[in-house]
C-alpha positions as CSV (number, residue, x, y, z in Angstrom):
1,X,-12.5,26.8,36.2
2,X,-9.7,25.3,34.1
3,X,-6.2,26.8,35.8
4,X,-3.9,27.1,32.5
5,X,-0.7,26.9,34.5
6,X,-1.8,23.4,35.8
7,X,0.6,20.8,34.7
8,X,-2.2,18.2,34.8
9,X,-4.2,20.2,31.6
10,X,-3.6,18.9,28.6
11,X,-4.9,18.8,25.2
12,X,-7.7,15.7,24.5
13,X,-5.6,13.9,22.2
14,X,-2.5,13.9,24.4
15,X,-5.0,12.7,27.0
16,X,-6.7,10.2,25.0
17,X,-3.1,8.7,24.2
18,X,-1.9,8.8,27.6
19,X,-4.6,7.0,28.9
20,X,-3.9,4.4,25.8
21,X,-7.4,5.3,24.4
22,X,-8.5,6.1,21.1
23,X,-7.3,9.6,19.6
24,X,-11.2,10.9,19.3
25,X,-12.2,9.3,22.3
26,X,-12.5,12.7,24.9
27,X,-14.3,14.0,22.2
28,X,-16.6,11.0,21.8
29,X,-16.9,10.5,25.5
30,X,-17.9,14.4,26.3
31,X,-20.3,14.5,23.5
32,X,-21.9,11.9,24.5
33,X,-21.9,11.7,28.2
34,X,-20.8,15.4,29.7
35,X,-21.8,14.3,33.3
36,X,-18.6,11.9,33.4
37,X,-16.6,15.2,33.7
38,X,-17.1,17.1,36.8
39,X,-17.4,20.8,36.4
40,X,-14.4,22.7,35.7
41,X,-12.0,19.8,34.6
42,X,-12.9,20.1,30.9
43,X,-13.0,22.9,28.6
44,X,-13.4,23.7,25.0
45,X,-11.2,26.3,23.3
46,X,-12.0,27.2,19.9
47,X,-12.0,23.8,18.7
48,X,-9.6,22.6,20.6
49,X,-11.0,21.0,24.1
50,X,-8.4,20.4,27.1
51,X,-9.2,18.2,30.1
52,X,-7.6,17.7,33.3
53,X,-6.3,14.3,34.8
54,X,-9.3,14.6,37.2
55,X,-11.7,15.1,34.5
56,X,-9.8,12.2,32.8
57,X,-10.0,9.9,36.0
58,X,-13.5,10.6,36.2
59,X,-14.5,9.5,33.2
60,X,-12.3,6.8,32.4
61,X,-12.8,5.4,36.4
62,X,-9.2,4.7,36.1
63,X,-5.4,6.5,36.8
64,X,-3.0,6.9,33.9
65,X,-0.8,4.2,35.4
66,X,-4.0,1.5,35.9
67,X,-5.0,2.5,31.8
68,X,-1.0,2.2,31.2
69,X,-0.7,-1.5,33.1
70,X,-4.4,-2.6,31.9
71,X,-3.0,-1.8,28.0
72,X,-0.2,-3.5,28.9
73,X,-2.6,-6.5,29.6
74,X,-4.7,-6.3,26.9
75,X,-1.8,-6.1,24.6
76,X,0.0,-8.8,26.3
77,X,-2.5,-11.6,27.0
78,X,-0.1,-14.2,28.5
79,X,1.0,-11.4,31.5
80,X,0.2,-12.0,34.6
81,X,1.2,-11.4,38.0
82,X,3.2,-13.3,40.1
């Protein structure tokens, strides 16, 4: 069960930007693969679905920082560490 005081809930677009995704990409994801949440970390509301950064964890396979650094990467080929 999704606990609406959590801080870590947050809408799938704010997810799928924190996360440096594509905006429909919970959507796209959850539609297409529903197991990659575990139970509890995503909801839908209306229309409106909110995920948790577990559920997002889960089905990305990565934190918010590691998405954050690997964008970074991707973005900036010629990076690397030292």
């Amino acid at each position: 069960m999704i606990d609406l005081r959590d801080h870590d809930i947050m809408s799938s677009m704010e997810a799928a930007k924190r996360w440096e995704k594509a905006e429909d990409y919970v959507r796209q994801v959850y539609r297409k693969t529903p197991e990659k949440f575990p139970a509890g970390t995503i909801r839908k509301f209306g229309k409106q679905l909110v995920v948790t950064r577990k559920g997002m964890e889960s089905a990305t396979g990565e934190t918010e920082i590691e998405a954050k650094q690997f964008a970074s990467i991707r973005k900036n080929p010629n990076i690397r560490d030292l």
